[in-house]
C-alpha positions as CSV (number, residue, x, y, z in Angstrom):
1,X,-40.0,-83.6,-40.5
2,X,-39.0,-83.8,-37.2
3,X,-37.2,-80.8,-36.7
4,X,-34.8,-81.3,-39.1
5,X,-35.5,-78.6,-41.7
6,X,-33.0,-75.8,-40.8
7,X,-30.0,-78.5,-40.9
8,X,-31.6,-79.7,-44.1
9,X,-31.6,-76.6,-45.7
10,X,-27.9,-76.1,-44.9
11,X,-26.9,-79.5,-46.3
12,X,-28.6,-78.2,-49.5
13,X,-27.1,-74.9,-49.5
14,X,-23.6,-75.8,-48.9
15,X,-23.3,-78.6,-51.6
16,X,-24.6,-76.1,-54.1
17,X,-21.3,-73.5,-53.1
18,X,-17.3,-74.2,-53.1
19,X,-16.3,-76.3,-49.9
20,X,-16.1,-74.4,-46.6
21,X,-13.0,-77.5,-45.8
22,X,-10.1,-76.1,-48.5
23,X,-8.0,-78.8,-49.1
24,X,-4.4,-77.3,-50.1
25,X,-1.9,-79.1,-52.0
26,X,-0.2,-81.7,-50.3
27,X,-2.2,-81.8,-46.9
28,X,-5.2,-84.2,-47.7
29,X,-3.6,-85.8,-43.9
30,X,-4.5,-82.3,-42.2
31,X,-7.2,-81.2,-43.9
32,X,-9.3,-85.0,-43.1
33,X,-8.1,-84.3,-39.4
34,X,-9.6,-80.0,-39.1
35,X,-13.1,-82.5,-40.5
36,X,-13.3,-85.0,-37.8
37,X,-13.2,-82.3,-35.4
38,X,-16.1,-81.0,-36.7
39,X,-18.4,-83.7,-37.6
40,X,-17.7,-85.1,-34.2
41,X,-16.2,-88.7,-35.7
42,X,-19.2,-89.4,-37.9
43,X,-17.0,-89.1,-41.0
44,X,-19.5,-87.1,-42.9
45,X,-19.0,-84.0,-44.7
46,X,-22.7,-82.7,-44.5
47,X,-22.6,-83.1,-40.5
48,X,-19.5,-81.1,-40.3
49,X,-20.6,-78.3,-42.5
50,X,-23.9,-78.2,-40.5
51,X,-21.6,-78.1,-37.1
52,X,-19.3,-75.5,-38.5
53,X,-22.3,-73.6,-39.7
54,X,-24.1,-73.5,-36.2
55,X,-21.2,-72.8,-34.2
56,X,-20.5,-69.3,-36.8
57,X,-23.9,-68.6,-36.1
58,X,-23.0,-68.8,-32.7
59,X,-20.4,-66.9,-33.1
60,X,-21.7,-64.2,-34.8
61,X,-24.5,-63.9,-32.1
62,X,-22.1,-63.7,-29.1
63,X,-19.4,-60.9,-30.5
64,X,-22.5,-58.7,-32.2
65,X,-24.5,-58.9,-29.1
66,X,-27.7,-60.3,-31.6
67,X,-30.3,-61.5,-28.5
């Protein structure tokens, strides 16, 4: 499937959770800006949770030291 399967899999699992993008009361402005930034101007939910998923991994890897 051309490589694909691990983003795949994350699409999958994040639309069967609560949205990682909280939209408070009043702020639908803000809240559709914090997206663009991460899905990178595609306007697409899935690609931004993918992107904020990869960049926690990331994350995780470089402040526990995880080779």
């Amino acid at each position: 499937m051309l490589g694909l399967l691990p983003e795949c899999l994350i699409i999958a699992a994040a639309m069967h959770t609560r949205p990682i993008f909280q939209q408070p009361f009043n702020k639908h402005v803000e809240t559709f800006r914090h997206k663009i930034k991460w899905d990178r101007g595609m306007h697409s939910d899935p690609i931004a949770t993918v992107n904020a998923y990869k960049v926690r991994i990331m994350m995780m890897r470089i402040f526990t030291f995880i080779p």
